[in-house]
VOBAPA-658577 format. One record per residue (C-alpha): x negated, y, z; residue number from 1; residue in three letters. Coordinates in steps of 0.1 Angstrom, whole numbers, plus 5000, padded with zeros to 4 digits. Each point is the difference from the previous one (the first is absolute). Example, Ala and Ser with C-alpha at 12.3 -4.5 7.8 and 13.67 -1.06 7.14 Angstrom:
east:4877; north:4955; up:5078; nr:1; rest:ala .
east:4986; north:5034; up:4993; nr:2; rest:ser .
This chain:
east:4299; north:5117; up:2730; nr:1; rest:unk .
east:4996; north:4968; up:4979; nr:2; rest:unk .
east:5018; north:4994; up:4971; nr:3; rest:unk .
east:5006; north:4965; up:4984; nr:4; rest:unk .
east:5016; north:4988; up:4972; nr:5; rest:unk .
east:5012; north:4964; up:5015; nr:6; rest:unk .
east:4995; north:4970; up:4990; nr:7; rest:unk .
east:5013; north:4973; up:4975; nr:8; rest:unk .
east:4999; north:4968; up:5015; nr:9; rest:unk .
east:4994; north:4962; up:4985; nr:10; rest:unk .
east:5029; north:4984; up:4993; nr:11; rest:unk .
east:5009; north:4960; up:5002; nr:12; rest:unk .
east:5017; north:4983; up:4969; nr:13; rest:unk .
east:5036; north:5009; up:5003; nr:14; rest:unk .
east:5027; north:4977; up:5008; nr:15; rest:unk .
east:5019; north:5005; up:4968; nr:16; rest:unk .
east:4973; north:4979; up:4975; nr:17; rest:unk .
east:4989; north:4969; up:4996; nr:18; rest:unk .
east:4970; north:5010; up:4992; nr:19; rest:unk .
east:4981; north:5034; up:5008; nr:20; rest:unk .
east:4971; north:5024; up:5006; nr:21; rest:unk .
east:4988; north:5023; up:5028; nr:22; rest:unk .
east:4992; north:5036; up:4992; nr:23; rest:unk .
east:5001; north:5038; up:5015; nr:24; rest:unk .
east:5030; north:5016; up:5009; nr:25; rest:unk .
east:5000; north:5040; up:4996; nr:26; rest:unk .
east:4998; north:5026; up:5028; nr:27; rest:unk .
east:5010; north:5034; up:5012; nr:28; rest:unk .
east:4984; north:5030; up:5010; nr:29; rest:unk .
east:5001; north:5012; up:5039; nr:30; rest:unk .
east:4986; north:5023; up:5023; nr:31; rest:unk .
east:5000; north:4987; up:5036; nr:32; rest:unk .
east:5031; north:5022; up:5013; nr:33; rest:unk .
east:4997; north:5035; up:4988; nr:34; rest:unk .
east:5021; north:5031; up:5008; nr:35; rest:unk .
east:4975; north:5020; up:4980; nr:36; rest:unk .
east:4997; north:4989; up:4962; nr:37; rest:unk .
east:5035; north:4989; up:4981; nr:38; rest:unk .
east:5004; north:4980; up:4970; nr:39; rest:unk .
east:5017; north:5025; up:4976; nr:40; rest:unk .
east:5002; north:4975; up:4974; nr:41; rest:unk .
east:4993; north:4962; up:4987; nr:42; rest:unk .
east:5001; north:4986; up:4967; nr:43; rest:unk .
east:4995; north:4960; up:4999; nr:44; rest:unk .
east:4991; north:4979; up:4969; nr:45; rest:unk .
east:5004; north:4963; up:5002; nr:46; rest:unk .
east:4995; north:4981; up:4977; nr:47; rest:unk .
east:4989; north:4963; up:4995; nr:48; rest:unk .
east:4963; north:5008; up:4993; nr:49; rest:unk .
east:5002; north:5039; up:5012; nr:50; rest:unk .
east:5004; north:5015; up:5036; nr:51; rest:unk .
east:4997; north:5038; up:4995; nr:52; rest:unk .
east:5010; north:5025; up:5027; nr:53; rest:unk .
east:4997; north:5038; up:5001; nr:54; rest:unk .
east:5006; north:5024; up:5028; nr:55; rest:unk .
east:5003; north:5031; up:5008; nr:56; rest:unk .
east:4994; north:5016; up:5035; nr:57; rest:unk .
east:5000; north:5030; up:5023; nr:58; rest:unk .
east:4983; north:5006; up:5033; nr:59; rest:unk .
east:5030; north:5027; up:5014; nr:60; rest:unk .
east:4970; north:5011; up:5029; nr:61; rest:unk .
east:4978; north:5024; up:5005; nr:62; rest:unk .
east:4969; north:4979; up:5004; nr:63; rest:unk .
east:4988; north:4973; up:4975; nr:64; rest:unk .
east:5001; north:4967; up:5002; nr:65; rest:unk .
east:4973; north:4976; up:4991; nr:66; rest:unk .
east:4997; north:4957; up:5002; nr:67; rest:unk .
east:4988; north:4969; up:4985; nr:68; rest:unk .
east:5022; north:4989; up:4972; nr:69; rest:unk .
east:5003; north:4964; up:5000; nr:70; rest:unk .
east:5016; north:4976; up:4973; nr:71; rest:unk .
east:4993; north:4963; up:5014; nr:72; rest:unk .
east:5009; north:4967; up:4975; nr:73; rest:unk .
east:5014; north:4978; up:5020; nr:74; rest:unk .
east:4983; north:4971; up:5018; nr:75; rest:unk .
east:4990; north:4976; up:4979; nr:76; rest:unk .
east:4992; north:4969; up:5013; nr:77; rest:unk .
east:4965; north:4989; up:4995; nr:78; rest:unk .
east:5005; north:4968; up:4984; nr:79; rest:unk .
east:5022; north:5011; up:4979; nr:80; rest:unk .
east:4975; north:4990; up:4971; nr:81; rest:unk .
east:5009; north:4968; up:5004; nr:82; rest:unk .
east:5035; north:5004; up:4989; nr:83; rest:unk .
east:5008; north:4991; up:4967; nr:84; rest:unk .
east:5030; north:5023; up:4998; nr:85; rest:unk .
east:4993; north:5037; up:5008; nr:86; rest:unk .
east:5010; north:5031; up:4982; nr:87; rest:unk .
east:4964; north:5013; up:5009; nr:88; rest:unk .
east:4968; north:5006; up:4984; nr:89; rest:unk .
east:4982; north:4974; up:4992; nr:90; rest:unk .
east:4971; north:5015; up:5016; nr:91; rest:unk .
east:5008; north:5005; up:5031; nr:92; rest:unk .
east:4968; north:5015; up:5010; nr:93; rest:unk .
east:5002; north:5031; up:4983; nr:94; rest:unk .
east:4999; north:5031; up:5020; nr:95; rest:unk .
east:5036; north:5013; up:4983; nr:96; rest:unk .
east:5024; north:4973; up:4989; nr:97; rest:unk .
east:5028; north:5024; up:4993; nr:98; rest:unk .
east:4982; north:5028; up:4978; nr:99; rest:unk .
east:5018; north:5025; up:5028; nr:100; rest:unk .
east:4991; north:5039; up:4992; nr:101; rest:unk .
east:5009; north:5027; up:5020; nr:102; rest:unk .
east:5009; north:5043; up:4988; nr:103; rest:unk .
east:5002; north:5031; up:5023; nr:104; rest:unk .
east:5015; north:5026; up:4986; nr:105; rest:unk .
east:4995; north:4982; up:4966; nr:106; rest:unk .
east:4957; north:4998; up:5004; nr:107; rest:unk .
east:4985; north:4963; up:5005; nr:108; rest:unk .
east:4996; north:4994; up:5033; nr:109; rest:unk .
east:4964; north:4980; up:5008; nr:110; rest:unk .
east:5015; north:4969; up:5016; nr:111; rest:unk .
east:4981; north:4979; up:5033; nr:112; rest:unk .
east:5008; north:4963; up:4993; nr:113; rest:unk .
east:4990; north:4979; up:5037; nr:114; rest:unk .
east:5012; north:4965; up:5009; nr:115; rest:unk .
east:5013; north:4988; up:5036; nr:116; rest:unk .
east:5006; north:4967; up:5010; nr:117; rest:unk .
east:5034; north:4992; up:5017; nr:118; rest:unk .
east:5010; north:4968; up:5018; nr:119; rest:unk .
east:5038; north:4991; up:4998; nr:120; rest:unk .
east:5011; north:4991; up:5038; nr:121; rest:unk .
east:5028; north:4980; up:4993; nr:122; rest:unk .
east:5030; north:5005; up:4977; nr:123; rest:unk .
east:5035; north:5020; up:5012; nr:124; rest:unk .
east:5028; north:4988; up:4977; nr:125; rest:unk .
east:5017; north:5030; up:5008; nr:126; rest:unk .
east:4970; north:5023; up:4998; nr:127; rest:unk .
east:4977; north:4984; up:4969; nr:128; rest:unk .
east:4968; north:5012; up:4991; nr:129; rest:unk .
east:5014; north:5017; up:4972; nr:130; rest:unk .
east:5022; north:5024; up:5017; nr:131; rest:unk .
east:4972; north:5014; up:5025; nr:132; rest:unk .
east:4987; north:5020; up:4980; nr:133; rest:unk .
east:4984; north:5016; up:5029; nr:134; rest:unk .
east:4986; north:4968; up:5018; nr:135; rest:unk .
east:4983; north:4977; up:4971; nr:136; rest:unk .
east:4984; north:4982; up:5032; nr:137; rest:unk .
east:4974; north:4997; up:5023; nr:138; rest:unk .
east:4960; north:5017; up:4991; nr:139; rest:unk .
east:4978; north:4971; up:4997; nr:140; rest:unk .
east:4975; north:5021; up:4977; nr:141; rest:unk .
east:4975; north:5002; up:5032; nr:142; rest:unk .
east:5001; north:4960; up:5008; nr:143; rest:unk .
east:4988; north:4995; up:4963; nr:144; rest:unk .
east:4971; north:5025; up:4999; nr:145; rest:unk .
east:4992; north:4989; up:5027; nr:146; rest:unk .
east:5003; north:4957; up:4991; nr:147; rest:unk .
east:4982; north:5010; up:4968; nr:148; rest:unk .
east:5033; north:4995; up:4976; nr:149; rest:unk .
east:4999; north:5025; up:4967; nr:150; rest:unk .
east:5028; north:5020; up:5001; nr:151; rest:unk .
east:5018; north:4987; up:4966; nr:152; rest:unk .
east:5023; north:4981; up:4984; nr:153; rest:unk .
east:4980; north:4980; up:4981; nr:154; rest:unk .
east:5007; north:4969; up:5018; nr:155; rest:unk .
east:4978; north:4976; up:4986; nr:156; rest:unk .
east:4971; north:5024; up:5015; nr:157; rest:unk .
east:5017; north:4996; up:5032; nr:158; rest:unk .
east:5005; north:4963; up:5003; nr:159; rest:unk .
east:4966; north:4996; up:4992; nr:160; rest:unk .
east:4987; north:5022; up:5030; nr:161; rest:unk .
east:5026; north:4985; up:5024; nr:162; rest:unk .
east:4990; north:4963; up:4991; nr:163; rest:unk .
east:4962; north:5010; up:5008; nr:164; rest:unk .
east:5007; north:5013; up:5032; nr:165; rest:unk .
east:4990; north:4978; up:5032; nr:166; rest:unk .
east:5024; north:4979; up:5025; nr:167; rest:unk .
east:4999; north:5031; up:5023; nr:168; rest:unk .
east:5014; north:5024; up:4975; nr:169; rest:unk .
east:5027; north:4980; up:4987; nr:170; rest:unk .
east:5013; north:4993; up:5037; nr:171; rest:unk .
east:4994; north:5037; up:4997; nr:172; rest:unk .
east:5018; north:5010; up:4970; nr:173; rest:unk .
east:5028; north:4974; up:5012; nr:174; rest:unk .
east:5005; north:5016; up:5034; nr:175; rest:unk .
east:5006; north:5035; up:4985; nr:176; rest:unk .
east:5027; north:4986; up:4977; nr:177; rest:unk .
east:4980; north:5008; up:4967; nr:178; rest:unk .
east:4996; north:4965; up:4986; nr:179; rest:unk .
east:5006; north:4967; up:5001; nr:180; rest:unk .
east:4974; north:4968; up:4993; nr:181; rest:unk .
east:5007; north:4968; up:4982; nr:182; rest:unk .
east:4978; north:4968; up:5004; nr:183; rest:unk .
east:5007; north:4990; up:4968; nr:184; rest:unk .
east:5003; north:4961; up:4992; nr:185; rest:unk .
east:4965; north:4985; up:4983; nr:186; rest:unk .
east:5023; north:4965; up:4992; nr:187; rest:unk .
east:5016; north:5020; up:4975; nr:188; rest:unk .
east:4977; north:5022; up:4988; nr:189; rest:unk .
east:5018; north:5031; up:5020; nr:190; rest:unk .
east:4981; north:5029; up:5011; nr:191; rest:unk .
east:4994; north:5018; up:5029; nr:192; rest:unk .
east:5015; north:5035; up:4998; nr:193; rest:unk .
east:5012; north:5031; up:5013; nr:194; rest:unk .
east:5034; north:5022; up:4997; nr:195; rest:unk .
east:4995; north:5039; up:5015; nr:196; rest:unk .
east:5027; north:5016; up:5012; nr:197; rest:unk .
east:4993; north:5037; up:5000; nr:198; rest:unk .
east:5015; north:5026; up:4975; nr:199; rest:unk .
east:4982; north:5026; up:4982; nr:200; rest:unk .
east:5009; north:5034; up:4995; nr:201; rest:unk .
east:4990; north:5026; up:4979; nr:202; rest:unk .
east:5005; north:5036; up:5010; nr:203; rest:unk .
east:5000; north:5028; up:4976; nr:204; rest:unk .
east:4996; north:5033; up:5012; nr:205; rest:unk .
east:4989; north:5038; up:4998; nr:206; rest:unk .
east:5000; north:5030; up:5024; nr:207; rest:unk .
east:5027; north:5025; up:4994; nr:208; rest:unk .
east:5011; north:5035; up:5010; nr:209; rest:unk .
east:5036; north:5014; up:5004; nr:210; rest:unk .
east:4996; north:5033; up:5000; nr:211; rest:unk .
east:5021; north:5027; up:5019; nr:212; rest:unk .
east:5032; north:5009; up:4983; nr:213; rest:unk .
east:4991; north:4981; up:4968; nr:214; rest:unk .
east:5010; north:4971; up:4978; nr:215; rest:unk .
east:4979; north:4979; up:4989; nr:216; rest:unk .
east:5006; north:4970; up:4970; nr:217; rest:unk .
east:4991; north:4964; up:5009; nr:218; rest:unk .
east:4999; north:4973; up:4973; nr:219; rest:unk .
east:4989; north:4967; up:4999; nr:220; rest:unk .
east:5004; north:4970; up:4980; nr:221; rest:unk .
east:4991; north:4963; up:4998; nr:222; rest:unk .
east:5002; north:4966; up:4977; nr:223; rest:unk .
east:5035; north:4983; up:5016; nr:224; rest:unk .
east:4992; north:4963; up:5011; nr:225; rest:unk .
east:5037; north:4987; up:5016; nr:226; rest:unk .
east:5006; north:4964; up:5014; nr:227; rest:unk .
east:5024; north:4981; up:4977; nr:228; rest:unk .
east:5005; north:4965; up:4981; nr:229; rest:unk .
east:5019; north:4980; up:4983; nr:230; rest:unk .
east:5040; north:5008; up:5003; nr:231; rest:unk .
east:5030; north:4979; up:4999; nr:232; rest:unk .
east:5034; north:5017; up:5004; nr:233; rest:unk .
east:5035; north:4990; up:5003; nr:234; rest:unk .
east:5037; north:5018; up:5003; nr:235; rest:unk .
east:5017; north:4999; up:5020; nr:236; rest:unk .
east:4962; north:5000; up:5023; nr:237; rest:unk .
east:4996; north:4963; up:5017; nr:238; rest:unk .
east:4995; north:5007; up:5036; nr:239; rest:unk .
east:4961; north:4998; up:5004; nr:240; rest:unk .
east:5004; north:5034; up:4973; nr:241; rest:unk .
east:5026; north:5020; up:5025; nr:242; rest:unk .
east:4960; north:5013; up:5014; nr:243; rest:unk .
east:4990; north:5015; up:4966; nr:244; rest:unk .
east:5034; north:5011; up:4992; nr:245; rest:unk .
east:5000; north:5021; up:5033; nr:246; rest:unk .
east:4963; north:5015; up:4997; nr:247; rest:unk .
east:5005; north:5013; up:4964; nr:248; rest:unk .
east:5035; north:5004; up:5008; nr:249; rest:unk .
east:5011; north:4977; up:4968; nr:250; rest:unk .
east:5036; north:5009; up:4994; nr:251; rest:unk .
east:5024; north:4981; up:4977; nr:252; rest:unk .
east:4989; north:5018; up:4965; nr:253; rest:unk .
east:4965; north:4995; up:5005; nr:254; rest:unk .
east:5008; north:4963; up:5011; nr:255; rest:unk .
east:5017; north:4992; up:4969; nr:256; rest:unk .
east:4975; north:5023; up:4979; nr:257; rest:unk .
east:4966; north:4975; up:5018; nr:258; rest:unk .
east:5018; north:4971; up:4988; nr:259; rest:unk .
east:5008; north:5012; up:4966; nr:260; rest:unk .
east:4961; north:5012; up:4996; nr:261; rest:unk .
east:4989; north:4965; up:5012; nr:262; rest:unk .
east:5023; north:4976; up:4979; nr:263; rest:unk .
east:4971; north:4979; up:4980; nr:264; rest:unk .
east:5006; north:5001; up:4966; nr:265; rest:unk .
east:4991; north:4961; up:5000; nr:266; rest:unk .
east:5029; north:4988; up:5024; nr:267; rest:unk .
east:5005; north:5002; up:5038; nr:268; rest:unk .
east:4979; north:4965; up:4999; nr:269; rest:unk .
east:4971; north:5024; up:4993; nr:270; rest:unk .
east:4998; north:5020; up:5027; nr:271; rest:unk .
east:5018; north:5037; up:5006; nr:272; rest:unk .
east:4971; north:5014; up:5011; nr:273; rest:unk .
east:4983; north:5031; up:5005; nr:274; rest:unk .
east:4972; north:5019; up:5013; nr:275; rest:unk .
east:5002; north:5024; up:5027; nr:276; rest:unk .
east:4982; north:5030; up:5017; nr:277; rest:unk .
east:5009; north:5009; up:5035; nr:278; rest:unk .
east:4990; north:5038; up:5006; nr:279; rest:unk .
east:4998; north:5015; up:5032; nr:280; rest:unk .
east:4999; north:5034; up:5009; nr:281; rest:unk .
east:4995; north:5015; up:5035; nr:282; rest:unk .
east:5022; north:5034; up:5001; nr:283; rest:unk .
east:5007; north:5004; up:5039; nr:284; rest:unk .
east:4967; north:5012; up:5002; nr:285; rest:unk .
east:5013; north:5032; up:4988; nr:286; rest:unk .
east:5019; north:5011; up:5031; nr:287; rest:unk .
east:4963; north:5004; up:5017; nr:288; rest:unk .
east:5000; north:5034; up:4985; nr:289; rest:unk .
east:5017; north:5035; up:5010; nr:290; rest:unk .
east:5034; north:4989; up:4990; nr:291; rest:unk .
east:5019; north:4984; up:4976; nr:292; rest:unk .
east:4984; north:4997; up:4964; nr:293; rest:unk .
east:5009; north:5031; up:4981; nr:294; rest:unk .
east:5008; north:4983; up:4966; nr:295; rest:unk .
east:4995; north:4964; up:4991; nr:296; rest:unk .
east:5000; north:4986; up:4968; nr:297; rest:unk .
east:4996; north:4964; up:4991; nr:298; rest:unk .
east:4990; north:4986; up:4961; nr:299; rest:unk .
east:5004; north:4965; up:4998; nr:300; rest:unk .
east:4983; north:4978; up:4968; nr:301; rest:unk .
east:5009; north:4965; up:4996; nr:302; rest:unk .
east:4979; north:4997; up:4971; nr:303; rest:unk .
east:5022; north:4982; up:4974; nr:304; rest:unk .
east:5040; north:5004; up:4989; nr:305; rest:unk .
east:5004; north:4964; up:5006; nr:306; rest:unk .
east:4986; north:5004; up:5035; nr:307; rest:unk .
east:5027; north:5004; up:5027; nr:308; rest:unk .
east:4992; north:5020; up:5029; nr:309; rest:unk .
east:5022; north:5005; up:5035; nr:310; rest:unk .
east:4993; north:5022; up:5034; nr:311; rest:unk .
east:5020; north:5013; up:5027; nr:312; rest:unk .
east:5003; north:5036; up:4993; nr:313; rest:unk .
east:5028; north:5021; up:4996; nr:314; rest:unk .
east:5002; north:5029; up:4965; nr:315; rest:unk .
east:4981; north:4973; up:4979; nr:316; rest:unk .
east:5002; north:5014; up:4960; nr:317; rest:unk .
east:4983; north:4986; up:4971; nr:318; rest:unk .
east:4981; north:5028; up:4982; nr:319; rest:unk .
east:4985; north:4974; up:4973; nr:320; rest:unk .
east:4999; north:4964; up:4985; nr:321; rest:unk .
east:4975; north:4994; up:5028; nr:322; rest:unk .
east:5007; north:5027; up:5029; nr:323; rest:unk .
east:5014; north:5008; up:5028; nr:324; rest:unk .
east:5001; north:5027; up:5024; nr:325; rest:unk .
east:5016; north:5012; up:5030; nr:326; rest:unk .
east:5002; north:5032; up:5016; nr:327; rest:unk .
east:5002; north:5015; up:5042; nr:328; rest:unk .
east:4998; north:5032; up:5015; nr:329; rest:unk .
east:4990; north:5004; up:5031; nr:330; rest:unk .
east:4995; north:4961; up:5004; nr:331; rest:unk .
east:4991; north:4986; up:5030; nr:332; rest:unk .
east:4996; north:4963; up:4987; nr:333; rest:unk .
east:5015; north:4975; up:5025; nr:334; rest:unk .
east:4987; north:4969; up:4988; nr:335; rest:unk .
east:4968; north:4991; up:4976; nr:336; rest:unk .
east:5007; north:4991; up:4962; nr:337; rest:unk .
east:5003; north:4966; up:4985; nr:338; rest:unk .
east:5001; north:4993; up:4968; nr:339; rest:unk .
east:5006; north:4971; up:4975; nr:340; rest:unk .
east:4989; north:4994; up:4966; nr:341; rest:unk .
east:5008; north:4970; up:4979; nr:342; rest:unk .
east:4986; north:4988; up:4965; nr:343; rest:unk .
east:5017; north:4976; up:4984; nr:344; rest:unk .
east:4974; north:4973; up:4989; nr:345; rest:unk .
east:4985; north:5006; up:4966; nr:346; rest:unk .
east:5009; north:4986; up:4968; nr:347; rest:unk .
């Protein structure tokens, strides 16, 4: 049986800023569909720099169960260098750009980190890249071994190899969808150049057993790196704000609390503006596993009092000047977990 801990996926600068930054989105756990090992509990940490997760399991057979644990970023496109706005390392060619460790039964596990590379077919408004968790997009790993193309996201080592290459592969390159050539113009001191369009994807993963009858303790954290921007709120919400207020599920309170956060000190002709973090969580994964999840319990950090946060979940309590946290028994999550943080803008 393979077991995978799905993937985050890249996400575009959200409609709400005028402004804003790509970055990871953070994932759930899953088995493929398994009658024989249940998710006896889940405790999630999210905060705006934190994703922490620990679970505990039993295999209810006879027989044990072993597969490849896998914890994939998500795809990250390969120019993504070139952006000027990313919540991402700044080296992007570093083996592990989330600093993602990994306990069984509370002992280090020695973690496998591989990269894939994915090609995007297309884009389903109702389907984005960052909800198929379980789809980040075609294997193109094979057409770049095989073209010669590292394997990376430094992109400026890429370019270069792509502008050497002949008429024959570029026609090559162009015909499999994996980049696209511009002539440049010498008149005004333009440039020919390149734009890749492939993904990368890097794969953490170890082998684990399940044995018969047993629990076992799975733990994992990894450095947060959300989407977000600059944020501009009003109350009652203008109409191109009905979107957010739906996803974080932004009721009258919280409305009246954003604005009250944002209100420059300096006068409206300032700016009431903010920054925000957009944290995504994928939970459905969950109902992979032999039933529902035994006990869930979410802690949620905004990071600062001033900060305001807002989600769609019901038995929300504040347990501090910064946390959150919400509470299920057997929870079989019907919908994945969005959540928003704001910062008003520093004085």
């Amino acid at each position: 049986m393979r077991l995978s801990l799905l993937p985050a996926l890249f996400l575009a600068a959200p409609a709400l800023a005028n402004d804003g930054f790509g970055g990871l989105s953070a994932t759930g756990l899953t088995f493929g569909q398994t009658d024989a090992v249940a998710m006896e509990e889940e405790r999630l940490f999210i905060g705006i720099d934190t994703i922490a997760v620990d679970y505990v399991f039993r295999n209810s057979t006879d027989k044990d169960v072993t597969g490849e644990v896998i914890f994939p970023l998500p795809p990250i496109a390969v120019w993504s260098g070139y952006e000027s706005m990313m919540n991402l390392p700044e080296d992007l060619s570093r083996p592990d750009m989330v600093g993602f460790t990994a306990t069984v039964d509370g002992r280090p596990v020695a973690v496998t980190i591989d990269r894939i590379a994915v090609l995007e077919d297309g884009y389903d408004e109702a389907n984005p890249p960052s909800k198929q968790y379980d789809n980040p997009g075609r294997d193109v790993t094979a057409d770049l071994e095989r073209l010669g193309i590292p394997l990376t996201l430094d992109y400026l080592a890429v370019r270069d190899v792509l502008l050497s290459f002949p008429t024959e592969k570029r026609n090559e390159l162009a015909a499999l969808g994996l980049a696209e050539y511009f002539e440049g113009d010498p008149a005004n001191d333009i440039a020919p150049d390149v734009w890749g369009a492939w993904s990368i994807v890097t794969r953490y993963h170890w082998t684990q057993t399940f044995p018969a009858g047993t629990v076992v303790k799975v733990s994992h954290s990894y450095t947060n790196r959300p989407p977000g921007g600059l944020f501009y709120w009003t109350d009652p919400p203008e109409d191109y704000q009905t979107s957010l207020r739906d996803m974080y599920c932004i009721d009258a309170g919280t409305s009246k609390a954003l604005v009250k956060a944002l209100k420059n000190p300096a006068g409206d002709e300032a700016g009431n503006y903010g920054t925000a973090w957009n944290i995504s969580y994928v939970l459905r994964t969950a109902n992979s596993w032999a039933g529902p999840i035994g006990k869930f319990t979410l802690t949620l950090d905004k990071g600062d009092p001033k900060n305001v946060i807002s989600l769609c979940a019901d038995g929300v309590k504040k347990t501090g000047r910064t946390t959150f946290v919400v509470e299920k028994t057997d929870y079989a999550p019907d919908r994945d977990l969005d959540v928003l943080i704001v910062q008003p803008i520093q004085q």
